[in-house]
Every structure is written in C-alpha cells, then in structure tokens.
MDAnalysis code that builds the backbone (N, CA, C; Angstrom):
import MDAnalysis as mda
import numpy as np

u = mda.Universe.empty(498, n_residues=166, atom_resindex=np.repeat(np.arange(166), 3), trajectory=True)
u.add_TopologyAttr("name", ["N", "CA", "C"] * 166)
u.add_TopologyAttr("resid", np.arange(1, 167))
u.add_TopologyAttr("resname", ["UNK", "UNK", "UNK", "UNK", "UNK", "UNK", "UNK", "UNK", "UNK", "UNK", "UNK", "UNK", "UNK", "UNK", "UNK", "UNK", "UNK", "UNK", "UNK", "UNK", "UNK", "UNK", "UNK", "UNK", "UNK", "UNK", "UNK", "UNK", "UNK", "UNK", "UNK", "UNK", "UNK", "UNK", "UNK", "UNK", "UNK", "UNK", "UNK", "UNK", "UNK", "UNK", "UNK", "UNK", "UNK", "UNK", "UNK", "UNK", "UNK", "UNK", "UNK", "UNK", "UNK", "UNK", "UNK", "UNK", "UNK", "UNK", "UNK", "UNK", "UNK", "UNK", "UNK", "UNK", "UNK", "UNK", "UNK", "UNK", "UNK", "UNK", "UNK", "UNK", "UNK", "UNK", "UNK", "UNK", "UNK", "UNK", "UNK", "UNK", "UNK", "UNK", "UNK", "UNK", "UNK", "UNK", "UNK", "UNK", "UNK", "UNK", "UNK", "UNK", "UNK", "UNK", "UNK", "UNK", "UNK", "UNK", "UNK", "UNK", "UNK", "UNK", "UNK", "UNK", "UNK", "UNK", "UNK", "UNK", "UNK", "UNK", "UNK", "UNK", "UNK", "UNK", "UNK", "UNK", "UNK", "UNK", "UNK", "UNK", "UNK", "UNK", "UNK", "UNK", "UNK", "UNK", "UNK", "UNK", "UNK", "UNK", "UNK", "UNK", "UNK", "UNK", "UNK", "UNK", "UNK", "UNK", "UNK", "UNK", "UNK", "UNK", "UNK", "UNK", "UNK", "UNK", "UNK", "UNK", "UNK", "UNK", "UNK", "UNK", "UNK", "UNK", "UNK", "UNK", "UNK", "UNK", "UNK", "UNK", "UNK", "UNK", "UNK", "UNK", "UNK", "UNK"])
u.atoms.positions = np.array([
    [0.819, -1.192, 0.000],
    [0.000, 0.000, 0.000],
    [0.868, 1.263, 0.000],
    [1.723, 1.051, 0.629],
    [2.948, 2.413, 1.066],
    [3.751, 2.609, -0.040],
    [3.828, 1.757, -1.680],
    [4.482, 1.769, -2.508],
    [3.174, 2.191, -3.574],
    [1.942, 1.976, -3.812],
    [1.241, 2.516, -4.359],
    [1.065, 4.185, -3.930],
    [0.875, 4.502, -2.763],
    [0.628, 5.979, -2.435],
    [1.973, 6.836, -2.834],
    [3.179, 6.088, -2.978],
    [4.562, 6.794, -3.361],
    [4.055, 7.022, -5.212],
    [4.051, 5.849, -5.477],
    [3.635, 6.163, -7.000],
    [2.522, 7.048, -7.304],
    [1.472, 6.949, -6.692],
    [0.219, 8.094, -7.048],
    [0.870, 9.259, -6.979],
    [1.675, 9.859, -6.229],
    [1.916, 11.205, -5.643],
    [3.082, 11.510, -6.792],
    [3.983, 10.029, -6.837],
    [4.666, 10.681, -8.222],
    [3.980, 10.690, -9.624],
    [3.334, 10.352, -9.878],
    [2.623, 10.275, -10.800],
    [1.737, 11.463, -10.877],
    [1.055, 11.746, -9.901],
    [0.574, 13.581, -9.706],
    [1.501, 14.664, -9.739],
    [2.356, 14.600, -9.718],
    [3.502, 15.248, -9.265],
    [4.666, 15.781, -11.170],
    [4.145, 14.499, -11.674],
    [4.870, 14.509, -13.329],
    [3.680, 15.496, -13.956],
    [2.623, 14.372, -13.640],
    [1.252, 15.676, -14.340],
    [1.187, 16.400, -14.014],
    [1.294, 17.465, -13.318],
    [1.074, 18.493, -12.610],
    [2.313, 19.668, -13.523],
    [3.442, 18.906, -13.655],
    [4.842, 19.680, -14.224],
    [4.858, 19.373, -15.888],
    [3.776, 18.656, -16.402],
    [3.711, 18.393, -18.415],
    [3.611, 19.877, -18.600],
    [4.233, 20.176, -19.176],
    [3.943, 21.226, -20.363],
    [4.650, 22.747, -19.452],
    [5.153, 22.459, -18.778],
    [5.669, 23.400, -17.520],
    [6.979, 23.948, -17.673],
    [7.566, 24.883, -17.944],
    [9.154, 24.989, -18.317],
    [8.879, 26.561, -17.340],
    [10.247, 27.040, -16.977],
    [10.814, 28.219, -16.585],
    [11.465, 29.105, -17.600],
    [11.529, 30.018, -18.065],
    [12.574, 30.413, -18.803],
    [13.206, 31.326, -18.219],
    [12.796, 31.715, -17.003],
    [12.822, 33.000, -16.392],
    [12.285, 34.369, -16.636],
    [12.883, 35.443, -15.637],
    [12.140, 36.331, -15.411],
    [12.246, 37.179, -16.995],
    [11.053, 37.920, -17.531],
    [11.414, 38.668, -18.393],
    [12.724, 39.261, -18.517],
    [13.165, 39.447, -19.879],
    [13.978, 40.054, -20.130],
    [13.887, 41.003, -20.719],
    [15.342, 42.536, -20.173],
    [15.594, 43.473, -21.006],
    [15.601, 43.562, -22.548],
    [15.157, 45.095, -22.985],
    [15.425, 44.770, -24.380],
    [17.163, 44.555, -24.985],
    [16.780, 43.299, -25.649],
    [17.915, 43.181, -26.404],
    [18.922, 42.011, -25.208],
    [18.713, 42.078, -24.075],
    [19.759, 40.903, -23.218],
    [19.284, 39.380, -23.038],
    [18.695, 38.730, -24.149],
    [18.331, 37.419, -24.083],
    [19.590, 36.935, -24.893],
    [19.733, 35.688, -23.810],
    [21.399, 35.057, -24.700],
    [20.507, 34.091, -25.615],
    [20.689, 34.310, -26.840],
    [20.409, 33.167, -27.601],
    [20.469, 31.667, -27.117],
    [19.675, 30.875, -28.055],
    [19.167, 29.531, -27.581],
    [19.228, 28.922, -29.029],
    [19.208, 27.131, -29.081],
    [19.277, 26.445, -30.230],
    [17.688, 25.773, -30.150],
    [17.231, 25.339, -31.272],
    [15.664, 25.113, -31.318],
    [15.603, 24.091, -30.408],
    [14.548, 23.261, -29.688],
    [14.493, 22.349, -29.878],
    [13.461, 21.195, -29.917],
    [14.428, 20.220, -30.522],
    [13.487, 19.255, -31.613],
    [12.135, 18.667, -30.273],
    [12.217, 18.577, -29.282],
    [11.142, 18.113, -28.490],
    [9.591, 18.510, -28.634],
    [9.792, 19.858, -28.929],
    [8.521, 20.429, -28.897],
    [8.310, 21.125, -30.494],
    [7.314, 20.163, -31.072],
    [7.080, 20.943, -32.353],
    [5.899, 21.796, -32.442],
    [6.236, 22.748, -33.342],
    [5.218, 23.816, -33.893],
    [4.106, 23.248, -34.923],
    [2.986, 23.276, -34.334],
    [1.520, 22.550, -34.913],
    [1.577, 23.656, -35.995],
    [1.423, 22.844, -37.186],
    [1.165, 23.117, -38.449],
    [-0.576, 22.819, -38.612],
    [-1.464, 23.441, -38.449],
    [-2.742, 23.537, -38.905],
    [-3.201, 24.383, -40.009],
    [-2.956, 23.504, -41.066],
    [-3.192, 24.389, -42.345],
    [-1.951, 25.731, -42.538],
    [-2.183, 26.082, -43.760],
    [-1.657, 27.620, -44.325],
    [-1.643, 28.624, -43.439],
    [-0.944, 29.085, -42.463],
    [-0.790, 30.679, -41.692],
    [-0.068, 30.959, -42.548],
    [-0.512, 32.956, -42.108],
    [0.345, 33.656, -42.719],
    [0.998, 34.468, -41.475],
    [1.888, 35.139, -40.865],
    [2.227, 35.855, -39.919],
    [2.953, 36.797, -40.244],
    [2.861, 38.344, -39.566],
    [3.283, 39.466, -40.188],
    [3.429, 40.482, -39.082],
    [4.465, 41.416, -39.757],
    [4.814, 42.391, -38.363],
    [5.782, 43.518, -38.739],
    [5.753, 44.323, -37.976],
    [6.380, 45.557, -38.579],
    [7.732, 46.169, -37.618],
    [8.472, 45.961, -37.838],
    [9.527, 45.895, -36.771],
    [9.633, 47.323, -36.124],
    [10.009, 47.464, -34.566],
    [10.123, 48.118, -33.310],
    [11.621, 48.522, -33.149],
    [11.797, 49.599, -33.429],
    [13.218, 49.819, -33.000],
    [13.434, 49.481, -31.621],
    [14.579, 49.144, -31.233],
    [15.305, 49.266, -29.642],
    [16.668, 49.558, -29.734],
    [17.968, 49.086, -29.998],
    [19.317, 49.653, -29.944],
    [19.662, 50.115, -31.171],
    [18.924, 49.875, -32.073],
    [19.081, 51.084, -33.286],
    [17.818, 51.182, -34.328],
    [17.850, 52.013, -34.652],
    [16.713, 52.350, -35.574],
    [16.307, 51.277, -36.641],
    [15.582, 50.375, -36.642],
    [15.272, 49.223, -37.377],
    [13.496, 49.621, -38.165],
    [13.987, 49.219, -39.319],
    [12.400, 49.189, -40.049],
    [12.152, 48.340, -40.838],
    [11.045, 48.036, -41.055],
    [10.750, 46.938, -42.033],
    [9.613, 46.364, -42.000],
    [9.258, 44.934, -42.456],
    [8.201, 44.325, -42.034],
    [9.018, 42.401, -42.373],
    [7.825, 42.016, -41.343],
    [8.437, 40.566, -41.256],
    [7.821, 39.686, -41.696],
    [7.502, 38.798, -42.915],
    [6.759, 37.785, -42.834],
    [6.898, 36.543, -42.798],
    [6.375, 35.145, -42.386],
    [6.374, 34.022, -42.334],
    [4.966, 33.280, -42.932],
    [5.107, 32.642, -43.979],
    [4.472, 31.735, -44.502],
    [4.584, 30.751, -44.096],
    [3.384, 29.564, -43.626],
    [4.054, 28.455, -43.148],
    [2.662, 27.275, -43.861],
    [3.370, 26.577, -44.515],
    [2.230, 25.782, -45.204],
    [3.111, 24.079, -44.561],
    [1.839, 23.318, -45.259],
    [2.644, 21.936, -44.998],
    [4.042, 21.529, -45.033],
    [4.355, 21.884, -45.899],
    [5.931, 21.357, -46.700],
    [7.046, 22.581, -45.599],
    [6.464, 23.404, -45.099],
    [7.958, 23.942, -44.142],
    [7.200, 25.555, -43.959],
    [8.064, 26.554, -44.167],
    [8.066, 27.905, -43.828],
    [8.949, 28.816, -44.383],
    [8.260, 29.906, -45.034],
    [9.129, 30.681, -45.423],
    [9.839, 32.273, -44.844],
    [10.251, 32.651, -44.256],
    [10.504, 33.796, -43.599],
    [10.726, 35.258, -44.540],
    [10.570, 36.146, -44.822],
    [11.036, 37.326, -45.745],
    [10.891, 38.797, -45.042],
    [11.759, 39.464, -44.986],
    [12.313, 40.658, -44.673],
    [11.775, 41.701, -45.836],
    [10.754, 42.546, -46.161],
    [10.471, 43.505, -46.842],
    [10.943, 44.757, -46.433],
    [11.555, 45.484, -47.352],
    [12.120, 47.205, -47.183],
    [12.827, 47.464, -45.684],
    [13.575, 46.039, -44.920],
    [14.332, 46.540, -44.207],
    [15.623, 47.338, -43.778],
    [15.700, 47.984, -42.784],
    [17.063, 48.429, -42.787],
    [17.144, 48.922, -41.371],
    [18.582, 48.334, -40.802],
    [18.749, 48.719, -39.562],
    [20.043, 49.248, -39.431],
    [20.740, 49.747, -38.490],
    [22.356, 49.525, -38.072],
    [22.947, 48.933, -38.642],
    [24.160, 49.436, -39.091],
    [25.206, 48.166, -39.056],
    [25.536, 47.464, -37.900],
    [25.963, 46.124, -37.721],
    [26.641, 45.421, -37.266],
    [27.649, 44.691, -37.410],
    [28.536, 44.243, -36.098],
    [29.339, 43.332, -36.735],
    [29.171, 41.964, -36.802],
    [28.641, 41.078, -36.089],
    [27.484, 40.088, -36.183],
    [25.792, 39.910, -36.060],
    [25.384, 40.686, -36.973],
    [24.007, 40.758, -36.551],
    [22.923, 39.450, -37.340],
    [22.362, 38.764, -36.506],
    [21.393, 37.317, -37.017],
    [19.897, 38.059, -36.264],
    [19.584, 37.186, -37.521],
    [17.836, 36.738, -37.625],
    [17.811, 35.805, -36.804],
    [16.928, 36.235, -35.543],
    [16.210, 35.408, -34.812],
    [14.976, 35.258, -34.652],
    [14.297, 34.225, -33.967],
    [12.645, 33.911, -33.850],
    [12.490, 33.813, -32.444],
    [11.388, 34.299, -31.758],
    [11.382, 33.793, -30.387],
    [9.815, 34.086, -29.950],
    [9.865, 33.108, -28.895],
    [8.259, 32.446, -28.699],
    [7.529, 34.014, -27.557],
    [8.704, 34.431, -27.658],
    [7.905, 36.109, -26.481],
    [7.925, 37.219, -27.835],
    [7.086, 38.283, -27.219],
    [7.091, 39.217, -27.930],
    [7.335, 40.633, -27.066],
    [7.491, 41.967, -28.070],
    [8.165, 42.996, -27.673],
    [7.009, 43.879, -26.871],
    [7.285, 43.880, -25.265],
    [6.539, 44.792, -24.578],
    [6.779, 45.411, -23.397],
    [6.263, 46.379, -22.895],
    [6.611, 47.067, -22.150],
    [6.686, 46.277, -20.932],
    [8.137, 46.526, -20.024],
    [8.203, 45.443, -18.577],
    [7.760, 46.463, -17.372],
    [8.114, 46.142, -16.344],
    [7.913, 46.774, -15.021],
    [8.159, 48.048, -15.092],
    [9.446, 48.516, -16.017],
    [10.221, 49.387, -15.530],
    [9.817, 50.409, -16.482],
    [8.762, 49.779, -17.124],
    [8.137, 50.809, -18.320],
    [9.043, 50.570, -19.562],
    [10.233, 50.055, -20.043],
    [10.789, 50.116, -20.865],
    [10.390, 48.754, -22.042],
    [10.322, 48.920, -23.184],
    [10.066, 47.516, -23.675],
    [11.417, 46.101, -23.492],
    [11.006, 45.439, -23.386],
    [11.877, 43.860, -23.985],
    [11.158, 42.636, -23.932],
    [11.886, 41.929, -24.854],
    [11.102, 40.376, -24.668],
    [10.521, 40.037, -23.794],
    [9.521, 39.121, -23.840],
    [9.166, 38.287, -22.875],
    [9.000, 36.908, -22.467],
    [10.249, 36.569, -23.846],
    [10.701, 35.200, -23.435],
    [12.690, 35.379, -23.639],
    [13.408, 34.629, -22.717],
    [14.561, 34.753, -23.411],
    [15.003, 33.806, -23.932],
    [14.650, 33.024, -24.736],
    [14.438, 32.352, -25.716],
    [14.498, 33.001, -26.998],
    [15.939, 32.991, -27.639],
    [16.046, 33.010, -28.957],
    [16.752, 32.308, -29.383],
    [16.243, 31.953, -30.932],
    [16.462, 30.783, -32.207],
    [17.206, 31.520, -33.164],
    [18.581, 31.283, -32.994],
    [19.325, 31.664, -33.994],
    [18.689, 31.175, -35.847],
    [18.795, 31.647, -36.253],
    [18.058, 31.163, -37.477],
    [19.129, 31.169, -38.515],
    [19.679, 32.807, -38.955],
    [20.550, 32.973, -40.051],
    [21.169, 34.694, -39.532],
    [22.270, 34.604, -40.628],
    [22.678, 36.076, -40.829],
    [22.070, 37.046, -41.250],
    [22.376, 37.961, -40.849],
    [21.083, 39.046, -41.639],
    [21.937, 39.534, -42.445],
    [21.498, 39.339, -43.994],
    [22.649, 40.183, -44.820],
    [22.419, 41.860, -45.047],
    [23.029, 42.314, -45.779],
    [22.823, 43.658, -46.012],
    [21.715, 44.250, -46.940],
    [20.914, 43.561, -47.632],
    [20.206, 43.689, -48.973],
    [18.652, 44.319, -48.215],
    [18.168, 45.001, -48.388],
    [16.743, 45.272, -47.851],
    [16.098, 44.129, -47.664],
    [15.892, 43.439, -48.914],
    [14.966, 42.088, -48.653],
    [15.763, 41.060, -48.629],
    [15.187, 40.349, -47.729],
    [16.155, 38.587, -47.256],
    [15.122, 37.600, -47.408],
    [15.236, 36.578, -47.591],
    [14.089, 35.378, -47.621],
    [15.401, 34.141, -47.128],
    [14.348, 33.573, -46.192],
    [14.768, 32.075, -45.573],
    [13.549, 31.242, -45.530],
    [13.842, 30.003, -46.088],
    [13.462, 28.690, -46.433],
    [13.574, 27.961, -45.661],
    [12.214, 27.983, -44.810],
    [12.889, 26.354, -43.560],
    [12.052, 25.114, -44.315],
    [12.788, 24.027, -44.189],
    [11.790, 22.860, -44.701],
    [10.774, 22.668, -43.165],
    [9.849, 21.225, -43.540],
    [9.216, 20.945, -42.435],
    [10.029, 20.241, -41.401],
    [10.803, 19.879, -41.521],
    [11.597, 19.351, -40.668],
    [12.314, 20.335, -39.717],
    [12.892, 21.528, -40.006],
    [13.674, 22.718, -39.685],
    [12.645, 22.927, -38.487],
    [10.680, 23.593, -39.205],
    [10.155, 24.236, -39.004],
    [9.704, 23.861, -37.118],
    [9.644, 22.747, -37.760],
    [8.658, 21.555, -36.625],
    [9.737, 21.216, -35.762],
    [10.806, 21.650, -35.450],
    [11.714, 21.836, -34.644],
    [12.080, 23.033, -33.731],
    [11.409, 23.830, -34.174],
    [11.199, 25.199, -33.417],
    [10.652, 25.335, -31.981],
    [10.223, 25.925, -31.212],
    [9.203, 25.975, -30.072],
    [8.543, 26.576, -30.165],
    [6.954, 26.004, -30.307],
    [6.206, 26.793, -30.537],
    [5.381, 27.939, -29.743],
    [5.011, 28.448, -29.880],
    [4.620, 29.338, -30.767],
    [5.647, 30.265, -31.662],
    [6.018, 30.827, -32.806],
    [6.678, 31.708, -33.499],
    [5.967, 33.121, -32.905],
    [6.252, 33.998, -31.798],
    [5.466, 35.345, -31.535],
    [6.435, 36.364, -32.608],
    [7.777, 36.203, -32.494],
    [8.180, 37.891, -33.005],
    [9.320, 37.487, -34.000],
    [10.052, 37.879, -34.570],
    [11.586, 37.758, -34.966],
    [12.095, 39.011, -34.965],
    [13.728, 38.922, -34.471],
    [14.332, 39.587, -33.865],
    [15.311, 39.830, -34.416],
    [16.028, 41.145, -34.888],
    [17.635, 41.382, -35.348],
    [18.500, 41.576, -34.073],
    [19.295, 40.455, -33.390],
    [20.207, 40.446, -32.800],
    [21.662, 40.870, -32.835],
    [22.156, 41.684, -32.092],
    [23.839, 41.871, -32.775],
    [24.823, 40.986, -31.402],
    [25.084, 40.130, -32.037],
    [25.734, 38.958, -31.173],
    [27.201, 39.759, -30.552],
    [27.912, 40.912, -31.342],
    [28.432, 41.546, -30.685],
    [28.508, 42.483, -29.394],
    [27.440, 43.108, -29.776],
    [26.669, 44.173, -29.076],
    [26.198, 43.746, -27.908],
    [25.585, 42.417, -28.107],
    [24.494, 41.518, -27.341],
    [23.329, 42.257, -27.169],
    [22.564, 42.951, -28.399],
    [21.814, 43.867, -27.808],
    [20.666, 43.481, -29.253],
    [19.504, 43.837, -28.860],
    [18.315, 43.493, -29.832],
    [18.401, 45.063, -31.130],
    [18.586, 45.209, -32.099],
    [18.196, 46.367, -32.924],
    [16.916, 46.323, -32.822],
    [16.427, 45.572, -33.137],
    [14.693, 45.432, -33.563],
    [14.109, 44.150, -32.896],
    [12.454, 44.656, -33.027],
    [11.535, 43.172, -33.229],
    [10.741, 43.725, -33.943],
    [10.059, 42.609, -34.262],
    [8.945, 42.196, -35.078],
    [7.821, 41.481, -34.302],
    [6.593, 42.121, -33.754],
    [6.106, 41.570, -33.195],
    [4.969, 39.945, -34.316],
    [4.835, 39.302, -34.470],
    [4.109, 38.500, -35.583],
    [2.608, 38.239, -34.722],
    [2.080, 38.941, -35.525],
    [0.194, 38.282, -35.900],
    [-0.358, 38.032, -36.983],
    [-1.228, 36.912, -36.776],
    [-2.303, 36.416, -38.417],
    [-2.416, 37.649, -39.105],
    [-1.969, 37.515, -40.205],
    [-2.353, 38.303, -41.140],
    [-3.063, 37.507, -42.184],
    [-3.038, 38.360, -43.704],
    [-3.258, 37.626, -44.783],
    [-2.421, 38.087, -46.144],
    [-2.225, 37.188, -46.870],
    [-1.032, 37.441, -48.069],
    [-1.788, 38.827, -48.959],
])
C-alpha cells in the first residue's frame, strides 16, 4: 500500500509539471542570450498561416516588415524594405515572447528564448526557407523575430508576428 501511495503522488507530481518549463524572469530589451531550437517540442502546423509584423526599433533604428508563410511542406521567412544599423554580427532570430513594455516601463522580450536562425545580410529584402523538418523543430509558438547583434548583445529590432493575410 505504502508503494502505491509513493507512485500516485509521483505520478501527480509529473502531471502536474507536463507542459511546464521556466525560462525566467522577463527580459531586457535586447539581453536574451540566444538559444538552439528544440526538436522536443514541435510547432503545430494547422493548415496555411500567414504571420506578419512591422519591426520596433530598440538599440538602433530598425524598419521593415516581417513575414512568415508556413504551409505543410515547411516555412518561409522574408524581410520587406528593411534596414537597420550596421553590425558586426548581426542574425535573424525567432522567439516564442514578444516585444513589450516590462515593469520598468521600458520595452523587452518576454521570453529569453532566442532561435538563432541565419545572418542578416545587407540587402533590404532577405528570404529564408525552412523545410518541415527545420520548421517543426522550433518551439512553438513563433510570436516575433528579432535582429540580434551577437556583438553588441543587444536586440536592434523586433517584429512583433500576428495572423495576417497574403
């Protein structure tokens, strides 16, 4: 009996913690240390989304707009009429928080959770190609994407992402 009531309680105790992670406390804008995807938790593909967003300056003047297509076969990411700072390492990131105002009144993420994705090149418009495999490796939800300067360690921009339509 004393080995069944140990198991119930662990067994309440696992359920209770499914789906449960910490990432910690919000973060400043721009001080989330990057993160690698991972494959545990995939991003539910239900039909054709479209997701879209208009990027937020924070450590330098960033503009643009962000979109993600995501159909069966994978996801496409594209950068329209952007332009930010130079940097000396600056990447495209994705992350499951989005850009808002914290305690202190100032904006930053609200997950620190970021997905290195790619480089951000210099060209106004960029497009990245994830297959489904890439995609469905992500954590889901996709809320914002982010121009990171891995030097700097500091966010230029976000992109906050909501349903849109093409």
């Amino acid at each position: 009996m004393k080995l069944l009531s140990h198991a119930a309680i662990a067994g309440a105790l696992a359920a209770s913690l499914v789906g449960c992670t910490y990432s910690g406390p919000p973060a400043e804008a721009g001080s989330p240390p990057p993160a690698s995807p991972s494959p545990s938790h995939p991003a539910p593909l239900a039909g054709p989304q479209w997701l879209e967003g208009r990027f937020q300056s924070q450590a330098a003047v960033t503009r643009g707009v962000a979109t993600i297509r995501v159909t069966d076969t994978g996801a496409v990411l594209e950068l329209k009429e952007f332009s930010t700072a130079p940097g000396v390492d600056l990447r495209i990131m994705l992350s499951p928080g989005t850009l808002s105002p914290g305690a202190n009144g100032e904006a930053g993420l609200t997950s620190a959770t970021l997905i290195d994705l790619a480089p951000l090149s210099d060209q106004p418009s960029q497009r990245i190609d994830m297959d489904i495999k890439m995609w469905s490796a992500l954590p889901a939800p996709v809320r914002s994407v982010v121009i990171y300067n891995y030097a700097d360690r500091t966010a230029h921009g976000t992109a906050n992402l909501t349903p849109g339509h093409p």
